[in-house]
N, C-alpha and C positions, 0 to 999 in steps of 0.2 A: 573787546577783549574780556577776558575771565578775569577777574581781580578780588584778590583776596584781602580782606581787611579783617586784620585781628582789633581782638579790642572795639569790636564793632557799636557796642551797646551805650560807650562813651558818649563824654558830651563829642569831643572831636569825632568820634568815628562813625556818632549817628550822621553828623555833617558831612561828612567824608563820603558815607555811604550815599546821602541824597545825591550829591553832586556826582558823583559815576553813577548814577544810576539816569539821571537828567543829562547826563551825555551819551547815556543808550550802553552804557558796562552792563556785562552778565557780573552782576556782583555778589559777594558770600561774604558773611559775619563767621567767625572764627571768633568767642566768646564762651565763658564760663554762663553767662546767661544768654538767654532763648530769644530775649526781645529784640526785635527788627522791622524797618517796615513791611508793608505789605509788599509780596510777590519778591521778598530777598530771602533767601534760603542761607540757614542760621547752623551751625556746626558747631556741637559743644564740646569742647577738649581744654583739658588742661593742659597747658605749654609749657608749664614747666617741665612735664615730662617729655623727654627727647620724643620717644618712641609714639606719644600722642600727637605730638607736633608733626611728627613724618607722614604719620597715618592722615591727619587730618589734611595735610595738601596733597598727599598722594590721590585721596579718594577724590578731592576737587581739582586737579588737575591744574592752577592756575597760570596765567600769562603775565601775571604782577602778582605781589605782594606788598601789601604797606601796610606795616605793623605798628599798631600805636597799642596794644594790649601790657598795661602794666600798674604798680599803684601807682597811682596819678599825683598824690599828695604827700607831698614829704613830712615824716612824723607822723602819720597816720596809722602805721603800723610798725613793730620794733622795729629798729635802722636794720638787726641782720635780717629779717623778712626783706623789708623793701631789698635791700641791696643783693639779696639771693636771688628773689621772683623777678626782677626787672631784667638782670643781666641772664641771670638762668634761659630766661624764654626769649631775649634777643638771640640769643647764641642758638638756641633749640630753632627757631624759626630760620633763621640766616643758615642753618647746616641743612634742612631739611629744603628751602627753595635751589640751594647752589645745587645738592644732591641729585633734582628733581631738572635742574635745568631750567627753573626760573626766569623769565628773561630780564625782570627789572627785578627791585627789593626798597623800599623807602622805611627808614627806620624813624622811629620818634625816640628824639631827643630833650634840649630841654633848654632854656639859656640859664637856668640854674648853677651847670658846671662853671659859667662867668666865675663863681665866690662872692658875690652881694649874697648880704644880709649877715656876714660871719660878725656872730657877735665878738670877735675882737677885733672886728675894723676891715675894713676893705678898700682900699687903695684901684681906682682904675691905672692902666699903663697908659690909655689916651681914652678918649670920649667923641663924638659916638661908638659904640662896641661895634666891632665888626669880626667876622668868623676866623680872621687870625690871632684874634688878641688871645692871651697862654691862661687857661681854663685853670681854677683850683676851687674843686670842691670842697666842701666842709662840714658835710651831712651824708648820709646813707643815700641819699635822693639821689644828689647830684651825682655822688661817683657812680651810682648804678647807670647814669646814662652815659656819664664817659667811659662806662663798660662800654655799653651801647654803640657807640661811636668806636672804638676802639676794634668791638667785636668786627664791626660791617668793614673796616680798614684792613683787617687779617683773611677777610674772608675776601677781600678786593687784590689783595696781595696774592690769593691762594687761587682764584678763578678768572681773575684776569678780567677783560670786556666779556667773558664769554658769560658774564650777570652783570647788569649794571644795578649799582647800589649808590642812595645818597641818605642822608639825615637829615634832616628838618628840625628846627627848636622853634618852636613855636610859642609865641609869648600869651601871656595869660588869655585864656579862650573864652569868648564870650557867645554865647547863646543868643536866638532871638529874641526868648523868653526874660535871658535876662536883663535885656535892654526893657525888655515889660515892665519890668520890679520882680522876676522873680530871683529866690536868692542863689545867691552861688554858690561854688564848694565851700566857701568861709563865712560861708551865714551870713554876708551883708549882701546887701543889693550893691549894684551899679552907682547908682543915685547915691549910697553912701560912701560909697571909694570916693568918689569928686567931693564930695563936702568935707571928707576926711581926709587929708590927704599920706596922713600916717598911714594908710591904709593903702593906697597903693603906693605909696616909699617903699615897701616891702621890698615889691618886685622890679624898681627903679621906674615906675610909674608905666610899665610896657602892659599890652594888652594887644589883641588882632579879633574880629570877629571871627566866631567858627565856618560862616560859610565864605572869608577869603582865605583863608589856612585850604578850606576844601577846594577852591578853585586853584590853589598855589599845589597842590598834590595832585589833581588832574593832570595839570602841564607836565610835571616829574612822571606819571607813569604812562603819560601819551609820548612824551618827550625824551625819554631817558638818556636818548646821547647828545642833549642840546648841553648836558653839562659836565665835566671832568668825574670819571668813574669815582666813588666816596666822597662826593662834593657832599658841604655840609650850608644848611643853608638858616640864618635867621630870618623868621616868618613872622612877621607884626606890623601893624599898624603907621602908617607914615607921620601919626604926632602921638603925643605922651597922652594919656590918660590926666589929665590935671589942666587946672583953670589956670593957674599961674605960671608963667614961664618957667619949666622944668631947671632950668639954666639957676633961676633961684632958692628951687625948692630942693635938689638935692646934695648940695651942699649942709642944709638942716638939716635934712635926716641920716647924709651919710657925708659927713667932715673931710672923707680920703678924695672925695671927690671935688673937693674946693681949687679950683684951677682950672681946671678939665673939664669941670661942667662949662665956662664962657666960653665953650666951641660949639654949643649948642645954641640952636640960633630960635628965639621965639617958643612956637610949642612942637618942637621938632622930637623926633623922640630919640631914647637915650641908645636906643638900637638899629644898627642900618641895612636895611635890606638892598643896598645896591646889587648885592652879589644875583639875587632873586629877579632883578629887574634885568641888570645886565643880559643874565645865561637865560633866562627862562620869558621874559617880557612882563613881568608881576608886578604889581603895585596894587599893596589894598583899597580898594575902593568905599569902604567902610569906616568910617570916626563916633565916637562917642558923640558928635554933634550933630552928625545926622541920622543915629539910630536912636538915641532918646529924641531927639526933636523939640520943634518949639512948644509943644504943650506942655512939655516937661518944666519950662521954665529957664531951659540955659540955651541963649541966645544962639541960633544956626549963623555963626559969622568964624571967619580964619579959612585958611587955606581949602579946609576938608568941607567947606558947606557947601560947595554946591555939585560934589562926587554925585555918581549916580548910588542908588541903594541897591 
């Protein structure tokens, strides 16, 4: 198939792109920047404008679309930027593939919209998250993807199966580079989220490698009716990012969760991808324990040591 991946230049969408490309996709970058790999033909347009967005999938014809083009990091840019440019080009992209007769559409989303990190406290409704629990953003970030989410629902409403569309949240993305030491969007390595654990508290200690997120978006645009048209799907990791039993660390850094976290068992994580395994057959095959490895220094033992890499 032709598949268009916006946002190509990203850390996910460089991923995204290897992986349809290693499954033999005719693939294209949709991207404010140029850079792509070898032999992927690269299309620069701004999406936030409608009429660029049309142009740019009109001229590439595609058979998928999966758009992860948008700021990636919350506070990074004014909240009204983020919250204009994220939903503005979901919306721009999702009218131009239904238009076009798209056959699929996979939106990125975010498990941000959950409401962890509000600094006035956040309370879970049950523990592990799962993709019904009731979303409240509290940042420019997050609502721009429950735009997101929102938009692709309206447009599932408006086009019916004749496009299939689903969402993806995908939890903190990790690189191969940066299982290396190299640093991430917040300036620490890997190596210091685990020694820190304030540090990945942030994000309830969730985390997926970027090329199982890319193998979890192959199945979505080879697959598209394996799942409920606007299926929405969390994509991470099958244990926490942390040495200590999650069950007692986030309690300490998030109080609303004290109760809720003892249904988490071990180093299980705080996010459940059944829904991904059930519809789609996914399960990441990637842990922090065996993509640092034993020279790193923290023991290959628990459930995820002996996954394949």
């Amino acid at each position: 198939m032709r598949i268009v991946v916006t946002g190509g230049a990203g850390r996910l969408g460089r991923a995204v792109i290897d992986g349809l490309v290693a499954r033999a996709h005719d693939v294209c970058s949709v991207d404010v920047s140029t850079q792509a790999p070898p032999g992927v033909r690269v299309l620069s347009a701004d999406l936030r404008d409608s009429g660029a967005a049309s142009a740019a999938l009109a001229e590439l014809r595609p058979d998928r679309v999966v758009h992860l083009a948008a700021i990636a990091v919350p506070f990074s840019a004014p909240e009204p930027e983020i919250y204009r440019t994220n939903a503005l080009m979901a919306f721009n992209v999702c009218q131009a593939a239904v238009d076009l007769g798209v056959g699929g559409v996979v939106v990125a989303s975010s498990p941000t919209i959950i409401g962890y990190g509000n600094p006035r406290g956040w309370t879970p409704e049950y523990l592990p998250l799962d993709e019904q629990h009731p979303v409240r953003p509290w940042n420019a970030y997050a609502l721009s993807k429950q735009a997101c989410e929102d938009t692709m629902r309206m447009f599932v409403r408006q086009a019916g199966d004749r496009v299939r569309f689903a969402a993806i949240r995908p939890c903190y993305v990790v690189s191969r580079a940066e299982w290396d030491g190299a640093p991430t969007q917040l300036g620490h390595t890997m190596r210091e989220r685990l020694d820190r654990p304030e540090l990945g508290a942030i994000s309830l200690f969730n985390y997926v490698d970027a090329r199982d997120a890319a193998d979890f978006v192959a199945l979505l645009v080879e697959h598209p009716g394996h799942a409920p048209n606007g299926q929405v799907f969390f994509v991470g990791a099958a244990d926490a990012l942390a040495r200590e039993p999650v069950a007692d660390l986030l309690p300490r850094y998030h109080p609303g969760t004290a109760g809720h976290a003892d249904a988490l068992t071990s180093d299980a994580s705080v996010f459940s991808t059944a829904a991904a395994e059930r519809l789609l057959g996914w399960k990441a095959q990637r842990s922090w324990r065996t993509e640092l490895g034993p020279a790193s220094g923290d023991a290959p033992d628990g459930p995820m040591a002996n996954r394949p890499h």
